[in-house]
Residue, then its C-alpha position, 0 to 999 in steps of 0.5 A: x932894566x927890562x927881563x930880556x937885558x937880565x936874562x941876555x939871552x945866549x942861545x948856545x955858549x958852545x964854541x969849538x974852539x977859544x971865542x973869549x972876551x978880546x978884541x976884534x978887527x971889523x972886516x971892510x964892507x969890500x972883504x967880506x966873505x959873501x958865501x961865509x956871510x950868507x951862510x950863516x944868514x942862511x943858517x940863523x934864519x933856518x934856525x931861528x923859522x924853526x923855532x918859531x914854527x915848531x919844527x925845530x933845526x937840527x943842525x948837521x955835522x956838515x953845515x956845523x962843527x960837531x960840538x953845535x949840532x950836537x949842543x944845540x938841542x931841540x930842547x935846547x931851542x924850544x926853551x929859549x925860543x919861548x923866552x925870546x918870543x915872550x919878550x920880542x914876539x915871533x921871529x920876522x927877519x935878520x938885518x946885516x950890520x957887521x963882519x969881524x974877526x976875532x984878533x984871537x982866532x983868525x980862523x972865526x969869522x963873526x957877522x952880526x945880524x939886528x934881528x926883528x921881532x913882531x914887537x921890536x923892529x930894532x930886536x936883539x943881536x943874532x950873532x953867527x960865528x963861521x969856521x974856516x969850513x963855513x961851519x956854524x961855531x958859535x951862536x947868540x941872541x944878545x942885547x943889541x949894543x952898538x959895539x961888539x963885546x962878547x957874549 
């Protein structure tokens, strides 16, 4: 089992509301909230780019809930981001793979990104959680499993 699988990378644990282990419903290709989709691509992206070029994202109380733009330190990202790097190198791009709902809280939406890393085309999960407000509420980097478990 490799380091990253060990370390199962969680860039934030912090939810504003109940994301816990359950099920969730895929949302058809023809339902998916393109705006809410490209929002959180948007943000992962900024994030992750930050991270990467040393110029941290910080999150605004307008693009995400109170408890990540304030849980989702600079501290935060350097640390993790030097962990993902050494395992998968610099951050290139996201890939969309899926859209779902969380049978507990209908108000989440969950897209699920495979992210690519200069030494992994086929990289990690990049999961992005969005409210009903298209607010960030939960954000991930995981091992990249084919079905979705939580985080």
């Amino acid at each position: 089992m490799n380091k990253f699988s060990n370390i199962a990378l969680c860039l934030i644990l912090i939810i504003s509301t109940q994301l816990t282990y359950g099920q969730f419903t895929p949302i058809k290709s023809n339902k998916i909230d393109e705006k809410s989709k490209d929002a959180a691509a948007q943000l992962a992206e900024k994030l992750l780019n930050g991270m990467k070029e040393g110029s941290i994202y910080l999150l605004s109380n307008e693009e995400a809930t109170e408890a990540m733009a304030q849980g989702l330190t600079a501290e935060t990202q350097k640390s993790v981001y030097a962990r993902i790097k050494e395992e998968n190198g610099d951050f290139v791009s996201l890939n969309f793979i899926e859209a779902l709902k969380p049978d507990n809280d209908k108000s989440l939406t969950i897209y699920r990104f495979r992210g690519e890393f200069e030494k992994i085309k086929d990289g990690p999960e990049i999961r992005v959680v969005m409210n009903k407000d298209l607010k960030l509420a939960g954000f991930w980097i995981l091992p990249w499993r084919d079905e979705i478990q939580g985080p």
